[in-house]
N, C-alpha and C positions, 0 to 999 in steps of 0.2 A: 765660686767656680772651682771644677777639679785641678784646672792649673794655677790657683792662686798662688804666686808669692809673696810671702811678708814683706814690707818694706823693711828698709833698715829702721828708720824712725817711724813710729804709729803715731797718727795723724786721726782726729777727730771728724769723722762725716755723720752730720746731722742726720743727714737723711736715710742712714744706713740703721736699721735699728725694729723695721717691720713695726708694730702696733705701737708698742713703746716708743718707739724712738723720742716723742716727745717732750717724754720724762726723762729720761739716761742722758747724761752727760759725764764727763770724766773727771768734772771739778764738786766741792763741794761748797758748801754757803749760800748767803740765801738770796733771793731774787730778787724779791719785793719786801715793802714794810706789810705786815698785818698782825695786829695782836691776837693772841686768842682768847675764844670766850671763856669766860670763869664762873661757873653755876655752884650753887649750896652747898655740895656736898663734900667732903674729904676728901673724894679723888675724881680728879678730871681726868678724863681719858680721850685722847684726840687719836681718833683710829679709821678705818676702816676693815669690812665685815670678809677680809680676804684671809686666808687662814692661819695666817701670826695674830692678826688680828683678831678671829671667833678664839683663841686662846683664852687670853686676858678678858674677854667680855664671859668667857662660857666661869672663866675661874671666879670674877664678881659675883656672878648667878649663882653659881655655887656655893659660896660663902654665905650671901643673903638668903639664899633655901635653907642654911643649916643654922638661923638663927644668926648670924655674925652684924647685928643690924651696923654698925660701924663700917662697914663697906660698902654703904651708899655712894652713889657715883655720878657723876654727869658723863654722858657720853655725844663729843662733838664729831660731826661726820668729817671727813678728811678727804677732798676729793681728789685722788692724787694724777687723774686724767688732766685736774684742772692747776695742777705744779700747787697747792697748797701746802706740801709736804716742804717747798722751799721756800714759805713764807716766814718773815724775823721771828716771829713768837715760835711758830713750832721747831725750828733751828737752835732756838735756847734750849728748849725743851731736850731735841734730841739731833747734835751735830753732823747725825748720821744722815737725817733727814729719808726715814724710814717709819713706815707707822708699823704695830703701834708706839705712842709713848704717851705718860701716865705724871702726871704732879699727884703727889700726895701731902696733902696740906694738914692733914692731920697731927701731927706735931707741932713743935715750936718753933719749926724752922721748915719751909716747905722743900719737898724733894724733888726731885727729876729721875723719875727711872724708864729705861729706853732698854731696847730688845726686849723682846716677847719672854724669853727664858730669864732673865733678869727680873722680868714685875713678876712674873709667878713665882721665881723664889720669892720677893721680897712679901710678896702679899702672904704665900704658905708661911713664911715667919715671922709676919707681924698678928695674923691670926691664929697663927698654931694650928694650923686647919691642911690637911689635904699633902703632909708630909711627913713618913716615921718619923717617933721620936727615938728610934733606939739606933744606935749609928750603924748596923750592917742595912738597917732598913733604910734609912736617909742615904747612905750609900751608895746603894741600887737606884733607888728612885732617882737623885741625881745621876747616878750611872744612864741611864734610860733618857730623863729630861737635854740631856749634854749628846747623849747618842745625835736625837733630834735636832737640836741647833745645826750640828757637823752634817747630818743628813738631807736635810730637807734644800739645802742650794743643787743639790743631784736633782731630787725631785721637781722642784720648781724651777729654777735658773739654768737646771739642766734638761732634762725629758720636756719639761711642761713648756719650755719657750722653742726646744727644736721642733718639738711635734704637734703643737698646736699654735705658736704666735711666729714663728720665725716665716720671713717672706718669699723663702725658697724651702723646700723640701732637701734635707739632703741626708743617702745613708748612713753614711760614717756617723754624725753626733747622734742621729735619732738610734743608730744600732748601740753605741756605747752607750747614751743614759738610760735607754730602755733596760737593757743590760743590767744597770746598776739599780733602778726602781725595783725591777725586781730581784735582785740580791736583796735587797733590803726589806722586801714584804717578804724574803723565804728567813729573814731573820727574824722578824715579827713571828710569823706563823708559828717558830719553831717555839717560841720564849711561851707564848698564848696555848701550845700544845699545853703545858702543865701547871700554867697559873691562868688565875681568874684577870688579875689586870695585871695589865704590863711589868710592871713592880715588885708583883707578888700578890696578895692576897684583899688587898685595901686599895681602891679608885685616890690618885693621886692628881698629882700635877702633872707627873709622867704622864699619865693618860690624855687629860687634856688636852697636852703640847702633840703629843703623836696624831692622834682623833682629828685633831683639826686638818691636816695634812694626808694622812693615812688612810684613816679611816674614813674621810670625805672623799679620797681617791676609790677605795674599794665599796662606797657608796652609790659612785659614780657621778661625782657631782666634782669633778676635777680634773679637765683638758680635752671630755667625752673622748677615753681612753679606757675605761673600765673594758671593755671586749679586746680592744687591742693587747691589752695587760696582762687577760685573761686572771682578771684579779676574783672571779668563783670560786679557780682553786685554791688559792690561800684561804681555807675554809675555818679557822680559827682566828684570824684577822677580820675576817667578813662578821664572824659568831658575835667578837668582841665590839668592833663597832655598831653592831646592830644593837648590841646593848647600851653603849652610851649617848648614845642619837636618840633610845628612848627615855633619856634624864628628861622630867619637864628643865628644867635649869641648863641642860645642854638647848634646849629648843629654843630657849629663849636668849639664850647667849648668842647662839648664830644668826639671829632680828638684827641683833644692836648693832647701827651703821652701814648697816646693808641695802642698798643702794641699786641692786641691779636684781635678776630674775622676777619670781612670781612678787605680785606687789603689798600680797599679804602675809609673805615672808618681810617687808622689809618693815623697819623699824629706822630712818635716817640718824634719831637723835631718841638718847634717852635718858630721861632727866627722875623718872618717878618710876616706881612698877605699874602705875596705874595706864601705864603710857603703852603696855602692851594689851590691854583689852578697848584702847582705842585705835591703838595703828590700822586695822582691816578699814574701817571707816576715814582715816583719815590719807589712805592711800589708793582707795579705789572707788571712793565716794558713795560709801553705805549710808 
């Protein structure tokens, strides 16, 4: 309300919270016991197909498109509607109890890596894949990848929950993050005026990490705000993600654990590659 005042102490109401509410609480730890599943391959990925998460699935794809066959992956769906995010095994995983996160068992000693910008460095430097190696170039690119981490709680926790999830409408937050979404596609637009990818001249991790967010916004497949945003004009962010939306390996990245719209986009769980020329059939009963 316009006349809301703070209390002096902030006090937890459940019921306050619009679509999420369910999930948000202000404590961390886990709920319930539930282990999680462990499949074949070197890296398990417990995620879902929300756009931290098409990240890390789109950056697998891409690896395995370029030959890196050692990044074979199991991918377990995480239904975070369903509080799984706070069950004991994924909590180990990652304390934050945020998907995605990733074991990599591949060595001698299994790891845990959690945030989205975290697996994609760790993966671009375990396969030397999808990051300069000369330091003004890995520079940028993390310059770019870190832009995004700091950016995208505007985008999403900010515009995307006033303007599409929050249970009141109100101007003030919906005018500042709008405000700020687009600041930040007139930063894109401008970096994209003179480079091919974000980065520079080589499709990166930078890319990935922005694309999933960004470029799914000026796609229009994020908060159905594309007209509101008037994200046409940013006409070299639109160029650029139309390019990478046509990776086969982008296409197949955004399947893995995808759980909601058309149903032969989705892909719940993915264990083989072979497991994408059956999802149509196994989701809409071909």
């Amino acid at each position: 309300m316009a006349d809301y005042t703070p209390p002096k102490v902030w006090t937890w109401d459940a019921q306050n919270g619009g679509q999420f509410a369910s999930i948000n609480r202000p404590i961390a730890g886990a709920t319930k016991e539930w282990a999680l599943p462990v499949g074949k391959h070197p890296f398990q990925l417990y995620s879902l197909a929300t756009p931290n998460g098409v990240k890390v699935t789109v950056m697998l794809e891409e690896l395995l498109a370029a030959g890196h066959t050692g990044a074979e992956y199991d991918a377990w769906l995480i239904k975070i509607g369903d509080g799984d995010q706070f069950g004991s095994g994924f909590v180990e995983v990652n304390p934050n109890s945020k998907i995605p996160a990733l074991m990599d068992h591949s060595g001698d000693t299994p790891l845990r890596v959690f945030e989205s910008g975290s697996i994609l460095l760790h993966l671009a430097e375990k396969f030397g894949a999808f990051i300069p190696t000369d330091p003004a170039g890995r520079a940028e690119c993390l310059n770019w990848l870190f832009w995004q981490m700091g950016s995208a709680p505007y985008l999403g926790g900010g515009f995307g929950h006033f303007y599409a999830y929050a249970p009141e409408k109100f101007q003030y937050p919906i005018d500042r993050f709008s405000m700020e979404a687009k600041r930040q596609l007139d930063v894109l637009d401008r970096q994209l005026a003179t480079h091919e990818f974000i980065a520079g001249d080589s499709y990166s991790i930078a890319d990935m990490a922005i694309w999933a967010w960004y470029g799914q916004l000026v796609l229009g497949r994020l908060y159905n705000a594309a007209e509101f945003l008037d994200v046409a004009s940013y006409k070299n962010v639109v160029k650029w993600a139309e390019a990478i939306d046509a990776r086969p390996a982008v296409q197949r990245g955004r399947m893995v654990n995808r759980a909601f719209g058309e149903p032969e986009l989705q892909l719940h769980e993915r264990h083989d590659a072979g497991d994408f020329e059956t999802q149509t059939q196994d989701k809409i009963g071909g």
